[in-house]
Every structure is written in C-alpha cells, then in structure tokens.
mmCIF file of the N, C-alpha and C atoms, coordinates in Angstrom:
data_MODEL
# 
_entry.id   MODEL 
# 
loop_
_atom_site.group_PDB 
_atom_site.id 
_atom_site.type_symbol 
_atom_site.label_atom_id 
_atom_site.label_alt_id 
_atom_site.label_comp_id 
_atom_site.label_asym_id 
_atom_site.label_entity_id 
_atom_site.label_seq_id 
_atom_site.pdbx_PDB_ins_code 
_atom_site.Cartn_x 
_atom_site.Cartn_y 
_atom_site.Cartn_z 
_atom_site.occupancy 
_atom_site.B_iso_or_equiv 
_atom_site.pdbx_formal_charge 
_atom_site.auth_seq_id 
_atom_site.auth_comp_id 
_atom_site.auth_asym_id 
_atom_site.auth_atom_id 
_atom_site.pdbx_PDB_model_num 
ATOM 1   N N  . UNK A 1 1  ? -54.565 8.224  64.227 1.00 0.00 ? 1  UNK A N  1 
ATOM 2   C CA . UNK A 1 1  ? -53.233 8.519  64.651 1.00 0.00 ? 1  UNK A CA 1 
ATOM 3   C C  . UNK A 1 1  ? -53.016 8.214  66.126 1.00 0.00 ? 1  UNK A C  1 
ATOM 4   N N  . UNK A 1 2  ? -53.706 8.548  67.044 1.00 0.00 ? 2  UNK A N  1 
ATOM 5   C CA . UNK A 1 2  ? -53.738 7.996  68.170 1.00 0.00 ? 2  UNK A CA 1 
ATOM 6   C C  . UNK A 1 2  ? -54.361 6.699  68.410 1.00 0.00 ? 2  UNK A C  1 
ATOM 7   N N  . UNK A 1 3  ? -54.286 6.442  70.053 1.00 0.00 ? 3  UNK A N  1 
ATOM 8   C CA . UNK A 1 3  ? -55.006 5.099  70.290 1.00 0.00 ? 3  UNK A CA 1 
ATOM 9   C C  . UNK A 1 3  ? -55.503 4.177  69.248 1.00 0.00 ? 3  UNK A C  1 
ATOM 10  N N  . UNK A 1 4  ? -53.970 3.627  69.026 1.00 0.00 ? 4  UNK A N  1 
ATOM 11  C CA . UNK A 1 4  ? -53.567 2.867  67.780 1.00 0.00 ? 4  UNK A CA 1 
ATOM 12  C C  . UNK A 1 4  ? -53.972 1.254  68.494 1.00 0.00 ? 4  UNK A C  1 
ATOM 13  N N  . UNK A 1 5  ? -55.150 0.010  67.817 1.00 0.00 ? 5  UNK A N  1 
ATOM 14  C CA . UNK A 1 5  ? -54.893 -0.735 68.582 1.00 0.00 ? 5  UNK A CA 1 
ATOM 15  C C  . UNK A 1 5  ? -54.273 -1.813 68.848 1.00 0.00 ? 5  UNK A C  1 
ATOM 16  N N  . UNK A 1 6  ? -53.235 -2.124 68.095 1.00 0.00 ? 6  UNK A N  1 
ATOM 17  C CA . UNK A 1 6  ? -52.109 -3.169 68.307 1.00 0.00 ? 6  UNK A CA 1 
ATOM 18  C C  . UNK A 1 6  ? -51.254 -3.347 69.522 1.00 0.00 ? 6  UNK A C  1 
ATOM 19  N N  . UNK A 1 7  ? -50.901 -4.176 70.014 1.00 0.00 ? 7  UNK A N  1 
ATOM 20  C CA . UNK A 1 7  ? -50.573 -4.387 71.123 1.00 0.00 ? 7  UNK A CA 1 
ATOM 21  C C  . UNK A 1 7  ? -49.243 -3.469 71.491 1.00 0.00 ? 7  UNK A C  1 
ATOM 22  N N  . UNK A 1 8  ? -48.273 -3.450 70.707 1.00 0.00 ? 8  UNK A N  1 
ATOM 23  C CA . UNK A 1 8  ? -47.184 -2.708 70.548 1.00 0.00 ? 8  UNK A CA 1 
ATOM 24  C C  . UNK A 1 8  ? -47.347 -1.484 70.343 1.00 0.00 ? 8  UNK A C  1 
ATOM 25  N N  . UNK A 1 9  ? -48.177 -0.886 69.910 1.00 0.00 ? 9  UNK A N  1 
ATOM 26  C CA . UNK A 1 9  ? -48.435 0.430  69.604 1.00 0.00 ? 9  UNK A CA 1 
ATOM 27  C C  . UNK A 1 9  ? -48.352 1.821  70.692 1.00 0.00 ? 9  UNK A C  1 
ATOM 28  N N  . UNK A 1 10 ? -47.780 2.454  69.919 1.00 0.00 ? 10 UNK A N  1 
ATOM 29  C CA . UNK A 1 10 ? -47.944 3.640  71.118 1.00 0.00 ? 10 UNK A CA 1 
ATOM 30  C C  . UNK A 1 10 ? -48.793 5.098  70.816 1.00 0.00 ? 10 UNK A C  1 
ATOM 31  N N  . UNK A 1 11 ? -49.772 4.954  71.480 1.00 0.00 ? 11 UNK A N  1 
ATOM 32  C CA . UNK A 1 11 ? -51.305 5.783  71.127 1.00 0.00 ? 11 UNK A CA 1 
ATOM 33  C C  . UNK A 1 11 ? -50.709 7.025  71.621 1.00 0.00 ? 11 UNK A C  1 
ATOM 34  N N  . UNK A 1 12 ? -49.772 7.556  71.434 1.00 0.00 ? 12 UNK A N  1 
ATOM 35  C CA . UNK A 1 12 ? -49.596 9.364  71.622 1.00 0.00 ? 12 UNK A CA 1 
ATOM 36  C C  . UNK A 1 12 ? -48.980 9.861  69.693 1.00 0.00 ? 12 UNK A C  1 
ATOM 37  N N  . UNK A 1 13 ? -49.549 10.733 69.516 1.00 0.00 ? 13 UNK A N  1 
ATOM 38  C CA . UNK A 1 13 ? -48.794 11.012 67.947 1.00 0.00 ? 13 UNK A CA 1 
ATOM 39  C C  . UNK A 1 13 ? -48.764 13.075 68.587 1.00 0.00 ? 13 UNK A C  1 
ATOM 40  N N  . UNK A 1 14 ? -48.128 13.450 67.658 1.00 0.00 ? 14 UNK A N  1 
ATOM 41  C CA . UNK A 1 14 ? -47.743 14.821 67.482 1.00 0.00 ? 14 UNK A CA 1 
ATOM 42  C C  . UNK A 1 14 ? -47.694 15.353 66.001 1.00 0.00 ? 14 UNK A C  1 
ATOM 43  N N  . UNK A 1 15 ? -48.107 16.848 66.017 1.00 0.00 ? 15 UNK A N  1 
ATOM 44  C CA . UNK A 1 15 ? -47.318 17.458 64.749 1.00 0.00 ? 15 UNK A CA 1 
ATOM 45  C C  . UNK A 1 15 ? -46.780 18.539 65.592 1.00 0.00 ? 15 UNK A C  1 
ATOM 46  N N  . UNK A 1 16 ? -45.580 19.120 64.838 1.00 0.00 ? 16 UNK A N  1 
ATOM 47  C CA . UNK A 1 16 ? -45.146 20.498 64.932 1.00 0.00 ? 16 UNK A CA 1 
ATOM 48  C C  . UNK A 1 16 ? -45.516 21.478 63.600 1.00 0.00 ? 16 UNK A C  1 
ATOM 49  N N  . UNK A 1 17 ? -45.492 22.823 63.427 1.00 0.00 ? 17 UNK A N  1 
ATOM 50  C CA . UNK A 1 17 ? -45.907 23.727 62.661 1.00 0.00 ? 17 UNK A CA 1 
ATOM 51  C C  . UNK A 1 17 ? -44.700 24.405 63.146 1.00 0.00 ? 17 UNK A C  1 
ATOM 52  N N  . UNK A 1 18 ? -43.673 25.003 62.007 1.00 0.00 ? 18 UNK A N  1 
ATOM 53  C CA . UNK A 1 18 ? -42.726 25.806 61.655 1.00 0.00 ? 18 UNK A CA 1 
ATOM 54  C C  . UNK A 1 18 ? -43.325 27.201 61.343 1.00 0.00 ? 18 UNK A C  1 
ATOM 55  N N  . UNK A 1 19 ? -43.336 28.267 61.063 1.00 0.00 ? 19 UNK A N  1 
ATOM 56  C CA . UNK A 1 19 ? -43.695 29.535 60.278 1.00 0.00 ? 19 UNK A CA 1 
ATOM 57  C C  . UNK A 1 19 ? -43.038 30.152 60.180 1.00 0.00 ? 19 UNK A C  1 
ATOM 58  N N  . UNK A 1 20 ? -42.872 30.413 58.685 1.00 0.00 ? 20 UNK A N  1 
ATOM 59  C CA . UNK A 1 20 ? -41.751 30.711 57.963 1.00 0.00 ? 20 UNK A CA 1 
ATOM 60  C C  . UNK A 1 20 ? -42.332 32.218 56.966 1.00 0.00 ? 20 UNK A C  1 
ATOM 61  N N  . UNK A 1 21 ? -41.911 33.316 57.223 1.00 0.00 ? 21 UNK A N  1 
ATOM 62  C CA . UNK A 1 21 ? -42.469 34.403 56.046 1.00 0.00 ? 21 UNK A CA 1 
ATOM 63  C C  . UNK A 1 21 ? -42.165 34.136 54.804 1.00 0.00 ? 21 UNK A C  1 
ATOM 64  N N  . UNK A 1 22 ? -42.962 33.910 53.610 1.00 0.00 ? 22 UNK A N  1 
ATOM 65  C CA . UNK A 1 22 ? -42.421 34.328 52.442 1.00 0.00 ? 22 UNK A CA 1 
ATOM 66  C C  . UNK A 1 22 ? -41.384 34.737 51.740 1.00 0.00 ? 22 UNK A C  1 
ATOM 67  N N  . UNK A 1 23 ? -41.605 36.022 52.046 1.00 0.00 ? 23 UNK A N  1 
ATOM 68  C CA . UNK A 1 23 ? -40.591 37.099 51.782 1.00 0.00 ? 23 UNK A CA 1 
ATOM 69  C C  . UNK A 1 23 ? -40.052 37.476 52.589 1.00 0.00 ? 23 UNK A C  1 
ATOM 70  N N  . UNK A 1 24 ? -38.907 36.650 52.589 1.00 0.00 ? 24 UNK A N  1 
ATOM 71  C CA . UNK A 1 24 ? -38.303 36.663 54.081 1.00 0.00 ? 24 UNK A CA 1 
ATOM 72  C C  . UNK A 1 24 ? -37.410 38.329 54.419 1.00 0.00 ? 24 UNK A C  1 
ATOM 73  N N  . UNK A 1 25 ? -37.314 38.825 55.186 1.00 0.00 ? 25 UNK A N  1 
ATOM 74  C CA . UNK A 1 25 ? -36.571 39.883 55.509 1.00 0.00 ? 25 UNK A CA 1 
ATOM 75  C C  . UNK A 1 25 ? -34.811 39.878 55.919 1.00 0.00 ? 25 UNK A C  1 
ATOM 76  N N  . UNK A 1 26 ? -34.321 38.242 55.898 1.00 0.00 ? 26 UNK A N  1 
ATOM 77  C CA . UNK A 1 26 ? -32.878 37.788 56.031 1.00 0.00 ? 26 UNK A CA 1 
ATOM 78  C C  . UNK A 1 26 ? -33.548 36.518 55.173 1.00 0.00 ? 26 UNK A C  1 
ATOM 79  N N  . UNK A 1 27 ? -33.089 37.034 53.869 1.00 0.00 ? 27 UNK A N  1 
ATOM 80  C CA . UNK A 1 27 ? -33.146 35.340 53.260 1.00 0.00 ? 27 UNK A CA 1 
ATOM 81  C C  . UNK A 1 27 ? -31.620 34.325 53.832 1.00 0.00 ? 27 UNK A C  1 
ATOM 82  N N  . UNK A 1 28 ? -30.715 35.073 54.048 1.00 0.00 ? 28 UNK A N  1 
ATOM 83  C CA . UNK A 1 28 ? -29.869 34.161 54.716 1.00 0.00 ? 28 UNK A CA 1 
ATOM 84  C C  . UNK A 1 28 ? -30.277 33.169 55.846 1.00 0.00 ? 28 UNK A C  1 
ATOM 85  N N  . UNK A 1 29 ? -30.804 33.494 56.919 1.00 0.00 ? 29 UNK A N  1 
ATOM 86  C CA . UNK A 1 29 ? -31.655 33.400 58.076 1.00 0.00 ? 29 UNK A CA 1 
ATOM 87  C C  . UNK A 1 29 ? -32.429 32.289 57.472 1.00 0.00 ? 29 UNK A C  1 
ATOM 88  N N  . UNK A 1 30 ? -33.363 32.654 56.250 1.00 0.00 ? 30 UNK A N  1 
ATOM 89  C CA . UNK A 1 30 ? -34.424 31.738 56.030 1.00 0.00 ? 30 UNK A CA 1 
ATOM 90  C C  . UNK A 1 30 ? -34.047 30.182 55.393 1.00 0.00 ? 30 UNK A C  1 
ATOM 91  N N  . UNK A 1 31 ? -32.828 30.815 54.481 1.00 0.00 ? 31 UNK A N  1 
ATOM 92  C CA . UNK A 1 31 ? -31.626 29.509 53.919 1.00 0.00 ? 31 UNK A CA 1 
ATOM 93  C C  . UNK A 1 31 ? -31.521 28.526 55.282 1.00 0.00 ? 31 UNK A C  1 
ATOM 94  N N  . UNK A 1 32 ? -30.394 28.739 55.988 1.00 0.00 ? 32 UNK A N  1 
ATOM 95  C CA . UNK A 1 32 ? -30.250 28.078 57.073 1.00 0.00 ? 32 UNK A CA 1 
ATOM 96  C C  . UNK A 1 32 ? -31.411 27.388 57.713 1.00 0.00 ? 32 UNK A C  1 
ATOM 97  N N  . UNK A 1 33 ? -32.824 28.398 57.864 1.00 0.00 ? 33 UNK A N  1 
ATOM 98  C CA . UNK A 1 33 ? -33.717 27.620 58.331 1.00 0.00 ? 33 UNK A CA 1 
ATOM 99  C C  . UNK A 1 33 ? -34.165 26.520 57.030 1.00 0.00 ? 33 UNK A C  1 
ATOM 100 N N  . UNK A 1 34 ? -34.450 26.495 56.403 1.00 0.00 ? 34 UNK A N  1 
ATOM 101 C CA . UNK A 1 34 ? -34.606 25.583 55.228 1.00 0.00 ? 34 UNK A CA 1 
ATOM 102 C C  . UNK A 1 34 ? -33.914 24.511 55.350 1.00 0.00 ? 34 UNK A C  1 
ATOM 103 N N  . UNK A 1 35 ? -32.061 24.804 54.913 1.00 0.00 ? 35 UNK A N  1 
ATOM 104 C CA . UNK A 1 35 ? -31.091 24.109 55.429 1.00 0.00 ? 35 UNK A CA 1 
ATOM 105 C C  . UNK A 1 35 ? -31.484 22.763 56.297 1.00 0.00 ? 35 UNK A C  1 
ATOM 106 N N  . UNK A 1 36 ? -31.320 23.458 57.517 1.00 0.00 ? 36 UNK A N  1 
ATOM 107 C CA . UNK A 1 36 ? -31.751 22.523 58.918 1.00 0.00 ? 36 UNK A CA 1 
ATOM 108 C C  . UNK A 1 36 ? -32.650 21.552 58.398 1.00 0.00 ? 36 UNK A C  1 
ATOM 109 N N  . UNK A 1 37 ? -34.064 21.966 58.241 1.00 0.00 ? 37 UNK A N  1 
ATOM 110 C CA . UNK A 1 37 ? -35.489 21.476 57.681 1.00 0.00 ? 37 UNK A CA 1 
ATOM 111 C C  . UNK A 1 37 ? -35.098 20.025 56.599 1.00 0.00 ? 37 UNK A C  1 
ATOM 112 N N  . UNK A 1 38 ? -34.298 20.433 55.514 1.00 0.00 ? 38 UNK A N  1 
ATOM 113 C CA . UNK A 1 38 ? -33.927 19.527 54.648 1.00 0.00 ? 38 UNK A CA 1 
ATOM 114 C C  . UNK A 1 38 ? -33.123 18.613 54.980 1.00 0.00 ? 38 UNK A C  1 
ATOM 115 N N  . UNK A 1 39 ? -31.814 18.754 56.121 1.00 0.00 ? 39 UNK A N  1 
ATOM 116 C CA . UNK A 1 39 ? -31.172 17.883 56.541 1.00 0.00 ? 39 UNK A CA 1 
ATOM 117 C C  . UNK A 1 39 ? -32.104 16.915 57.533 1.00 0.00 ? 39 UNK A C  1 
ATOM 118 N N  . UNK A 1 40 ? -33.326 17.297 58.600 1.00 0.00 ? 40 UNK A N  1 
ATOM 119 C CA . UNK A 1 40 ? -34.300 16.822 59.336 1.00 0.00 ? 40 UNK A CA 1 
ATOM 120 C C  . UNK A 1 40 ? -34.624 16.015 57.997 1.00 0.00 ? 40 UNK A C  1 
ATOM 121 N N  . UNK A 1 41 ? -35.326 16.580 57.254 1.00 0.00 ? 41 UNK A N  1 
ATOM 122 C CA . UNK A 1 41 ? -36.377 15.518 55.871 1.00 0.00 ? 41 UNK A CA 1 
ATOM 123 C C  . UNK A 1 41 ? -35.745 14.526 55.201 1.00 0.00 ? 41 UNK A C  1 
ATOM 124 N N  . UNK A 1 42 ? -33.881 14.874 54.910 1.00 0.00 ? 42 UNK A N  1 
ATOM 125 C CA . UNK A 1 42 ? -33.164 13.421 54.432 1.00 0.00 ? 42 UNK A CA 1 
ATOM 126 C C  . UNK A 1 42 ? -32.316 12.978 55.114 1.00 0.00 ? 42 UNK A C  1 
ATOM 127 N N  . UNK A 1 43 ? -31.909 13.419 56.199 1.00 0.00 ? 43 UNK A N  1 
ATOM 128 C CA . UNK A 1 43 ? -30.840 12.545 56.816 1.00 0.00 ? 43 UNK A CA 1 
ATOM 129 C C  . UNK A 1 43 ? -31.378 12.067 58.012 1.00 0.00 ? 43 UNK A C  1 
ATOM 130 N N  . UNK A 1 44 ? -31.974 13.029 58.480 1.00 0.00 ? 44 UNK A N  1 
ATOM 131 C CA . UNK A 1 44 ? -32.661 12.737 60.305 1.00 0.00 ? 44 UNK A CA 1 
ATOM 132 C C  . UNK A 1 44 ? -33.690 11.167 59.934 1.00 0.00 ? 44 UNK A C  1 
ATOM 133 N N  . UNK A 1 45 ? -34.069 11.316 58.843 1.00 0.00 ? 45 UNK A N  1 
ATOM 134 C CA . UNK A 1 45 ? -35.179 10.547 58.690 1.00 0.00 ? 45 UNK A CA 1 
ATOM 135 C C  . UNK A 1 45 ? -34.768 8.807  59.093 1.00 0.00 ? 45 UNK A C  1 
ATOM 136 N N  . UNK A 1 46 ? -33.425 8.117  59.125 1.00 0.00 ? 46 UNK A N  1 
ATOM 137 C CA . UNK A 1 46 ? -32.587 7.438  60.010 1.00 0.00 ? 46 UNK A CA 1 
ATOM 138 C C  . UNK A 1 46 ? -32.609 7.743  61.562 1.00 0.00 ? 46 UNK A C  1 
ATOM 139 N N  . UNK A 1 47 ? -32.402 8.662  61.929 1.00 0.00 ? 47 UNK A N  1 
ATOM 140 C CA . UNK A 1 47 ? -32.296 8.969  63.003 1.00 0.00 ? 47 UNK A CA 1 
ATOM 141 C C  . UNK A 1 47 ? -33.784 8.235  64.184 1.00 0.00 ? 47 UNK A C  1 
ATOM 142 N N  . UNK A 1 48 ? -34.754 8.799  63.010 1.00 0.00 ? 48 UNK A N  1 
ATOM 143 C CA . UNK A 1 48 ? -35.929 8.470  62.913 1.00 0.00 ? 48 UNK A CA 1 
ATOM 144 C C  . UNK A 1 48 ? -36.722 7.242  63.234 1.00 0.00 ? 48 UNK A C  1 
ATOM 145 N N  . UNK A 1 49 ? -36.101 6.559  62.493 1.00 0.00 ? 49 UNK A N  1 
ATOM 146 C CA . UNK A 1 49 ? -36.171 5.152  62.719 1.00 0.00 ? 49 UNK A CA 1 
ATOM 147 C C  . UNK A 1 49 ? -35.323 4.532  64.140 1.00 0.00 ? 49 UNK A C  1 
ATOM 148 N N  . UNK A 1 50 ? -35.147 4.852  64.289 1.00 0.00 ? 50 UNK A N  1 
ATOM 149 C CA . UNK A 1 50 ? -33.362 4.466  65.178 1.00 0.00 ? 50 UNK A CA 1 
ATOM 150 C C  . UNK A 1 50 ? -34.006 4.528  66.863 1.00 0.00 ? 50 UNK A C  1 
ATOM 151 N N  . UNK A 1 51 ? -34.708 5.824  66.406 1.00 0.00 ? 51 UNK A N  1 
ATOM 152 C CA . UNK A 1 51 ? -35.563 6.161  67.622 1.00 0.00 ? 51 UNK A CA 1 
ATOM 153 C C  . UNK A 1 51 ? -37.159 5.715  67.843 1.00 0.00 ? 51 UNK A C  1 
ATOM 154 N N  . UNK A 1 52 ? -37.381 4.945  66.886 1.00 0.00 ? 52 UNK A N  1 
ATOM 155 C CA . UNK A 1 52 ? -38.760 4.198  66.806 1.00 0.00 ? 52 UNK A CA 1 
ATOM 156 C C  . UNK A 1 52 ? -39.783 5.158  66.500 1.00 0.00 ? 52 UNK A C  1 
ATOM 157 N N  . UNK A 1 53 ? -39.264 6.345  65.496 1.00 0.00 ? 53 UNK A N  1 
ATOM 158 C CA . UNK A 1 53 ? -40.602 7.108  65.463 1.00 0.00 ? 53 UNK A CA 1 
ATOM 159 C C  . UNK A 1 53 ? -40.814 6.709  63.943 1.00 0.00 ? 53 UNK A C  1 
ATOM 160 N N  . UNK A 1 54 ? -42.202 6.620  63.320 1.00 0.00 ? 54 UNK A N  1 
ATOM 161 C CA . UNK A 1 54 ? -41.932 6.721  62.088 1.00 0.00 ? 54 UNK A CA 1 
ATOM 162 C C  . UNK A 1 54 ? -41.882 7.650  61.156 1.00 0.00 ? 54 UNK A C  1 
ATOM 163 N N  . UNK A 1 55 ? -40.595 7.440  60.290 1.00 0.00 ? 55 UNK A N  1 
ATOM 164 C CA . UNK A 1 55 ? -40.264 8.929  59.524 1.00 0.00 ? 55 UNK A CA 1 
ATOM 165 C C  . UNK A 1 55 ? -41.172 8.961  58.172 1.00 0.00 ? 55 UNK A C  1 
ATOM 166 N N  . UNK A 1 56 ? -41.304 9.988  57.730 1.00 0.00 ? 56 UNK A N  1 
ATOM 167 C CA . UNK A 1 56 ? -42.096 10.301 56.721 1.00 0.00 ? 56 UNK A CA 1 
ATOM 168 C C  . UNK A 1 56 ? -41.765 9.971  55.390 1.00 0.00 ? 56 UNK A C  1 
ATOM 169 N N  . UNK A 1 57 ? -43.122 9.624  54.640 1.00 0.00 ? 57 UNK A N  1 
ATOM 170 C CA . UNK A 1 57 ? -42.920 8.765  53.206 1.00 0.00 ? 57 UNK A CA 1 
ATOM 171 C C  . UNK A 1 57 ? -41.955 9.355  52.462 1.00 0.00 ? 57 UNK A C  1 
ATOM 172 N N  . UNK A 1 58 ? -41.092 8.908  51.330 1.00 0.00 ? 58 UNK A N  1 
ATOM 173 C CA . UNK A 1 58 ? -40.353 9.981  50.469 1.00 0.00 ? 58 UNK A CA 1 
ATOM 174 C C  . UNK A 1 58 ? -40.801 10.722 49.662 1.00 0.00 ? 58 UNK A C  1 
ATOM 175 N N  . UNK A 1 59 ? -42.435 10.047 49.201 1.00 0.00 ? 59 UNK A N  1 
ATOM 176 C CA . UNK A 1 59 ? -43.216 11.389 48.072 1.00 0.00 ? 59 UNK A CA 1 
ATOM 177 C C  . UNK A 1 59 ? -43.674 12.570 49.151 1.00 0.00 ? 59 UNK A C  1 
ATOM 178 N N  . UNK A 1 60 ? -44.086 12.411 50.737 1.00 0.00 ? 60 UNK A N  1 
ATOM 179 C CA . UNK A 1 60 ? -44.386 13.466 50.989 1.00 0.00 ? 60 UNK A CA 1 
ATOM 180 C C  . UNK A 1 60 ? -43.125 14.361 50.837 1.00 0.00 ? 60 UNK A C  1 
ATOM 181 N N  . UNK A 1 61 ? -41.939 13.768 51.731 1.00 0.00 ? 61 UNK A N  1 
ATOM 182 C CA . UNK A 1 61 ? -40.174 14.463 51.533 1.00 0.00 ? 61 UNK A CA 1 
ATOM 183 C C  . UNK A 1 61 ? -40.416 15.308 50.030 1.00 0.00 ? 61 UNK A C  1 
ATOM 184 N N  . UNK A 1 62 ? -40.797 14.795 49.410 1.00 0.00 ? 62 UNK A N  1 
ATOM 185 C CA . UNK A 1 62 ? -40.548 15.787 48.066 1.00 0.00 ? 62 UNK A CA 1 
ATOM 186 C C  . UNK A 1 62 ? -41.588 16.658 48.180 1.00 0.00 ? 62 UNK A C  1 
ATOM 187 N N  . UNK A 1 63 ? -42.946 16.333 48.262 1.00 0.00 ? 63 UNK A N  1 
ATOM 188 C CA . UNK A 1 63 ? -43.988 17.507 47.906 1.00 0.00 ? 63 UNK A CA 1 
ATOM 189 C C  . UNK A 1 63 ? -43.694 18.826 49.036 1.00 0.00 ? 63 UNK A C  1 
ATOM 190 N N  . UNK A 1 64 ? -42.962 18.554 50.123 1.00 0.00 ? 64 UNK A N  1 
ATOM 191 C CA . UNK A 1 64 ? -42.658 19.391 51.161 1.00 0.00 ? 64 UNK A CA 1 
ATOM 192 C C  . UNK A 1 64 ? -41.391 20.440 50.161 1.00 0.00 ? 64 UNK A C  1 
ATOM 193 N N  . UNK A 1 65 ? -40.370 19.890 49.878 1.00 0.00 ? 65 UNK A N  1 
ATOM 194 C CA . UNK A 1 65 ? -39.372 20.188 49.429 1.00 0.00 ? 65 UNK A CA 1 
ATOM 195 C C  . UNK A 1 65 ? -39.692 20.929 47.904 1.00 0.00 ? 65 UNK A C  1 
ATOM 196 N N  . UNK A 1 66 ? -40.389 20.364 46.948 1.00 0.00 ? 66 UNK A N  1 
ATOM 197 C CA . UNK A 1 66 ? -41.089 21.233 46.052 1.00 0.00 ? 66 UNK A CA 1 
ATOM 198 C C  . UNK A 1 66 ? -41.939 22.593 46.729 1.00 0.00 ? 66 UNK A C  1 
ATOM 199 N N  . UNK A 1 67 ? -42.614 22.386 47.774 1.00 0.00 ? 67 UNK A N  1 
ATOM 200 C CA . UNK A 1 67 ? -43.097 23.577 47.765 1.00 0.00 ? 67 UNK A CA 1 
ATOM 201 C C  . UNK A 1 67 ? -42.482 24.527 48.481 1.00 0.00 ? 67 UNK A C  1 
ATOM 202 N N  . UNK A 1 68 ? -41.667 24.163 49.322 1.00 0.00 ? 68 UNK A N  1 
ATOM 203 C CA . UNK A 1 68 ? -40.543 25.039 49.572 1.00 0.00 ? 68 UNK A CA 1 
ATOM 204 C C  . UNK A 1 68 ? -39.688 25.932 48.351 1.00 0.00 ? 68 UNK A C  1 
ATOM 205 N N  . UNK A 1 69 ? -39.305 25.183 47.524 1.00 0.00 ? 69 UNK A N  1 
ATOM 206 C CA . UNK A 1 69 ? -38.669 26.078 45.990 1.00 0.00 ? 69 UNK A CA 1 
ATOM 207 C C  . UNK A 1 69 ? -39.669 26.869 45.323 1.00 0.00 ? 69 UNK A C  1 
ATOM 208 N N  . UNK A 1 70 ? -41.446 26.687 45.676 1.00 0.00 ? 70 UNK A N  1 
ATOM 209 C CA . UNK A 1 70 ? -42.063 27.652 44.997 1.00 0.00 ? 70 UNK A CA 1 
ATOM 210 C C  . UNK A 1 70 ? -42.786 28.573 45.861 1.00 0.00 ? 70 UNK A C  1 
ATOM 211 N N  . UNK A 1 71 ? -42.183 28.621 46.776 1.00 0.00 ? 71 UNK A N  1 
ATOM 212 C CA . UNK A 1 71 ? -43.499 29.567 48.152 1.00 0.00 ? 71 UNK A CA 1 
ATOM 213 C C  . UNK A 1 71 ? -42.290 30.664 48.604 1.00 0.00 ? 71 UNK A C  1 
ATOM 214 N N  . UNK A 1 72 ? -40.696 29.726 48.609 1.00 0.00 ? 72 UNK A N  1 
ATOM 215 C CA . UNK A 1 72 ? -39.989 31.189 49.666 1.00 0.00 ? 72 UNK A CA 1 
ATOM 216 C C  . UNK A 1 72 ? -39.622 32.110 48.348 1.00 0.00 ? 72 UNK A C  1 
ATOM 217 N N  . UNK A 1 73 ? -39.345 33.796 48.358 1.00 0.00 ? 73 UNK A N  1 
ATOM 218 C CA . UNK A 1 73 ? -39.142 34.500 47.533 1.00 0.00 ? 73 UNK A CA 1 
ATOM 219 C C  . UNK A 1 73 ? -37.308 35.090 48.120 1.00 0.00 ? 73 UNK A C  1 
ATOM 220 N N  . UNK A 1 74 ? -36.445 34.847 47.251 1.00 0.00 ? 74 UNK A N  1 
ATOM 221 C CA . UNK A 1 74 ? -35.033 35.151 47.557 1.00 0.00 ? 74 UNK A CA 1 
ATOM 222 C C  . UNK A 1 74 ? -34.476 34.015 48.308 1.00 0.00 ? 74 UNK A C  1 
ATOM 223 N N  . UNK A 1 75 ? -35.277 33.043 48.253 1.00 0.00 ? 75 UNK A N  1 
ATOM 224 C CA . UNK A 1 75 ? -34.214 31.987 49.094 1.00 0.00 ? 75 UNK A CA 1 
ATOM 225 C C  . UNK A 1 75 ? -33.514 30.493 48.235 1.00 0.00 ? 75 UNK A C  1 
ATOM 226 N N  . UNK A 1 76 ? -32.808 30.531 47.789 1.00 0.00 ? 76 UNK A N  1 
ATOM 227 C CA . UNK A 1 76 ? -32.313 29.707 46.790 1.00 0.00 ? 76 UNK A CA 1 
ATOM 228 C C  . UNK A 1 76 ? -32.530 28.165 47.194 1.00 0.00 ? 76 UNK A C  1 
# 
C-alpha cells in the first residue's frame, strides 16, 4: 500500500476506523450515521475519483453494506 513503485505513484495510503455500538442507544443518531456512510460508499465514490484517490471495489461496497444490515440492532 505504500511506497508504491511506479513513477506516478503516490507512496502515502491511509485507513480510517468509524465505531459504531451495536445496540445503539439513539438508533436515529445511528441511521443518519449509516446514512452519511452509504452516501460516502455510493455517491462520494465519484468524488473519489475526481480527487485521484482510489475508491473502493463495488463487491467490497456491498460486503460493507451487508454487514451493516446484520450487526446494527434497531437501525433499519
């Protein structure tokens, strides 16, 4: 992921980590955060490009998004 060696390449990469409770205590709260998350995973993912980062495959987009519908409890 880093010190990528193609000439064009740019050798810095990142992750971020979200944490999100379960059982959320404002599933409203947790909606919205989801919300956001899903609009980042299908729409930003343009944005993405636009800005030369590369956005993420569409099977991961789903396995993220599947496990979101089976991990939060009260959040539709």
């Amino acid at each position: 992921m880093t010190d990528s060696p193609g000439a064009d390449a740019y050798p810095i990469a990142a992750t971020a980590f979200v944490l999100i409770p379960k059982a959320a205590k404002s599933p409203a709260r947790t909606k919205a955060a989801l919300e956001f998350f899903r609009w980042v995973l299908e729409s930003g993912q343009k944005s993405a490009t636009d800005l030369e980062y590369v956005p993420l495959p569409p099977d991961l987009v789903m396995q993220i998004e599947a496990y979101w519908k089976s991990a939060f409890i009260g959040v539709d």
